[in-house]
N, C-alpha and C positions, 0 to 999 in steps of 0.2 A: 879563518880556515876551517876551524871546526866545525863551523856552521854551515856548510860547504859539504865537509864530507859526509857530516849527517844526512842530509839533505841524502844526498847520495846512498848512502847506507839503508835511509828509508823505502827508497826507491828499487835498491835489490831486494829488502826484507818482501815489499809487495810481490815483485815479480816471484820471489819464490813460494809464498804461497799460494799465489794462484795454480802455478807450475804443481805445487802438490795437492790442489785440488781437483786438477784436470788427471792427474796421478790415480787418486784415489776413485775418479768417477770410471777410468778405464779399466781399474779392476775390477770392479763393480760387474759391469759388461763382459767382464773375459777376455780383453782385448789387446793386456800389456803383459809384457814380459820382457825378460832380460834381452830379447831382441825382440823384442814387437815396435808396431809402429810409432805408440807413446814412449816404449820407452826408451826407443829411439830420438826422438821431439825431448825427452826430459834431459839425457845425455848431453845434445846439442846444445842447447837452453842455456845447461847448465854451464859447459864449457865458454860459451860467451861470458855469461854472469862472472866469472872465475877470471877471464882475461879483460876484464875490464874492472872489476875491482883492483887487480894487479895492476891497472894502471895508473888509476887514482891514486893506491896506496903509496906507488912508485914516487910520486911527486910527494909525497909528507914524509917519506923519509929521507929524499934528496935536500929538502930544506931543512931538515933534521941535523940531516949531516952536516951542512953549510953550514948553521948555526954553531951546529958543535965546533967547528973550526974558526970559529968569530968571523966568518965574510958575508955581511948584512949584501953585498953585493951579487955575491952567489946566489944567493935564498931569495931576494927579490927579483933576480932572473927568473929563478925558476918559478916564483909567485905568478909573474906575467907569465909564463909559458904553461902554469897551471889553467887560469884565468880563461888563456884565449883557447885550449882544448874544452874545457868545459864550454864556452860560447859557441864551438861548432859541434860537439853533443849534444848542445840543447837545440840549434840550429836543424839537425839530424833528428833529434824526437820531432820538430816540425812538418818535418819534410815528411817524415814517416805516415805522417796522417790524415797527408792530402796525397801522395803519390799514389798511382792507379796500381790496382791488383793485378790488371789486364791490361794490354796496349791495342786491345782489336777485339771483336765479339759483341756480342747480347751485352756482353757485364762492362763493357768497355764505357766510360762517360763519353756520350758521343762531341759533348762540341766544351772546348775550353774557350773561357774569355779571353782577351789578351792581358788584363789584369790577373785572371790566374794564372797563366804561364811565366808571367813577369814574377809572380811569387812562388814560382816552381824554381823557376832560374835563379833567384835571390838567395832563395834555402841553398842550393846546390852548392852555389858558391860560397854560400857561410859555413857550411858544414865541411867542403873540400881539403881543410887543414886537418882535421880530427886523423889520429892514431889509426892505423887500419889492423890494434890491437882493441879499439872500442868498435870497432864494425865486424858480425857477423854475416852466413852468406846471405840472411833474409835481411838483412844491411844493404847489402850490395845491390842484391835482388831489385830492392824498392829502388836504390839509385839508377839502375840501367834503366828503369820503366821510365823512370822520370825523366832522365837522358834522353831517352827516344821521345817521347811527348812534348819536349821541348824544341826538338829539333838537333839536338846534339847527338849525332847518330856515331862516329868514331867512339867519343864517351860510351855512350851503351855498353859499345864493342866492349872496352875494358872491365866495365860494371860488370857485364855478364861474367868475362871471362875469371874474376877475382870469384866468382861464386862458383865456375866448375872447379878453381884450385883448390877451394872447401868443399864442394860437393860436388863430385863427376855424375850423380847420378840425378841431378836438379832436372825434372822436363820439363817443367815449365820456364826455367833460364835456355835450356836450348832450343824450346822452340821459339822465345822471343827473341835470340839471339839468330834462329836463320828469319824469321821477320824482319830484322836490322839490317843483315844482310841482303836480304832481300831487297829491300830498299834502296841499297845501295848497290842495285845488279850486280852485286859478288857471286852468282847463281850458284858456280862449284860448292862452295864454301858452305853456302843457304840450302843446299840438298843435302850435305854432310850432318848439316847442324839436324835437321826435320827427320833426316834419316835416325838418327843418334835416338832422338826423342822418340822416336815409333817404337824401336826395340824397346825402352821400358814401360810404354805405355801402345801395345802394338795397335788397340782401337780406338784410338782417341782423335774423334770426328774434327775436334779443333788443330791439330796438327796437318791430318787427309788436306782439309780445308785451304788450308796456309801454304801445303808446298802444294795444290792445285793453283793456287791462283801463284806463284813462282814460277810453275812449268807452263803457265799462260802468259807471263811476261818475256820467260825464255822461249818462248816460239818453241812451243813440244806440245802440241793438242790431243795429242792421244793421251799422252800422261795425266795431262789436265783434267780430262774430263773421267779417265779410272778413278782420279784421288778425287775431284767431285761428286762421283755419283758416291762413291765410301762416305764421303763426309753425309752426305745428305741421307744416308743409309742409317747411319749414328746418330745424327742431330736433326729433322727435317726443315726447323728454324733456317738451316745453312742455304735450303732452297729459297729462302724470298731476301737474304741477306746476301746470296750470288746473282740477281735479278739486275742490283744496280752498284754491284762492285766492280770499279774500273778498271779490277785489273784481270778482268776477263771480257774485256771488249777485244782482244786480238780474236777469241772464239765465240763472242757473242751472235753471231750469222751462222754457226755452225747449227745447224737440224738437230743434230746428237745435243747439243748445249740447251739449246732454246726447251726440247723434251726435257733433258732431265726440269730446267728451271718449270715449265709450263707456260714460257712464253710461247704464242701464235707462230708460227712460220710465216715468215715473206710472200706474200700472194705471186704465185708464179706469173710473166707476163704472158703467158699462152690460156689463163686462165680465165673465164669469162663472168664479168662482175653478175651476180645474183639479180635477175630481173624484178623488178618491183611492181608489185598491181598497181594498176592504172585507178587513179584516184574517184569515187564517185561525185558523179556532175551534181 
């Protein structure tokens, strides 16, 4: 057991020095303070590290106690219910380091094997019993991405939403969260979510993007193509990455769509094909 919690212990000592190395380089720059951005990240950080130690420790004094009272039965309950939280913590650092940062975009892996999804789905499940006292909301986070990547789109739903109850102001959980929804033509729900996300981040060309191609599933093409030409205005990548994204085939024939993209327009049938010289004999 001691060898266990060591383990453990070595494993907060690292993460906190790192944490005070990322510390020290922000002051460095001018860039932390008692409410700056780091030292907001260190606050957080730290709060996890603190409710997960607490959790560990929880189990060495429960067997502590158990012992104290002579009930070998007790203490090796709780050995096994130490045991199998540890196996889906460690399940969870796995998961953590294959799960996508992105569920869509340039940075998105574009094509999983079925072998990786099968070990996307494994981790998830191995990890699903762990404490939601050892899960922070960049815990959660990585879970809903990977939920959605697997096809587990309700799951998402939940993933995301355990990370707006720790952080309402996450936009990147709400904009993958109206992405999920979108998915799932919940459209009301997927405009609320994108809407949410624009107010803390009001130019953010991957957002535009996302609820463009929403209001092109919802049969809304004016909106569509406002929030495309915005996204391509911020990112112009978004122009050759809306070219063959299907879910702008409801206004793919639209004039205004094909411009903004630079596809060709449809040769009118009133229109007379280009004559060609006549070959020399």
């Amino acid at each position: 057991m001691g060898g266990i919690l060591g383990i453990m212990a070595t494993t907060l000592i690292i993460i906190t020095v790192i944490g005070l190395a990322v510390g020290a380089i922000g002051t460095a720059v001018g860039i932390i303070g008692k409410d700056g951005i780091l030292g907001i990240w260190r606050s957080r950080r730290q709060e996890g590290r603190d409710e997960r130690k607490a959790l560990w420790e929880s189990f060495e004094k429960r067997i502590e106690l158990a012992e104290a009272r002579g009930s070998k039965e007790d203490a090796d309950a709780v050995r096994r219910e130490y045991e199998a939280q540890l196996e889906a913590w460690q399940a969870q650092q796995s998961l953590e380091k294959i799960a996508p940062r992105e569920i869509f975009g340039p940075k998105e892996q574009p094509y999983w094997t079925p072998d990786e999804l099968d070990q996307l789905r494994q981790l998830l499940t191995d990890s699903q019993p762990l404490s939601p006292a050892a899960l922070s909301a960049e815990d959660y986070f990585l879970r809903g991405n990977a939920y959605y990547k697997s096809g587990q789109y309700r799951q998402a739903l939940l993933a995301y939403k355990q990370v707006l109850e720790l952080r309402p102001d996450h936009a990147d959980t709400l904009q993958n969260r109206g992405v999920t929804l979108r998915h799932l033509k919940l459209f009301e729900d997927s405009l609320e979510s994108f809407n949410h996300a624009l107010t803390l981040r009001p130019d953010h060309a991957g957002t535009f993007y996302n609820r463009a191609c929403m209001y092109s599933l919802w049969g809304k093409p004016a909106e569509a193509l406002n929030d495309l030409r915005r996204a391509i205005e911020g990112s112009p990548e978004n122009r050759e990455e809306a070219r063959t994204d299907a879910d702008f085939d409801n206004i793919r024939d639209d004039p205004r769509f094909q411009e903004l993209v630079g596809e060709p327009k449809p040769p009118s049938d009133e229109e007379e094909p280009e004559s060609q010289p006549d070959s020399a004999d």
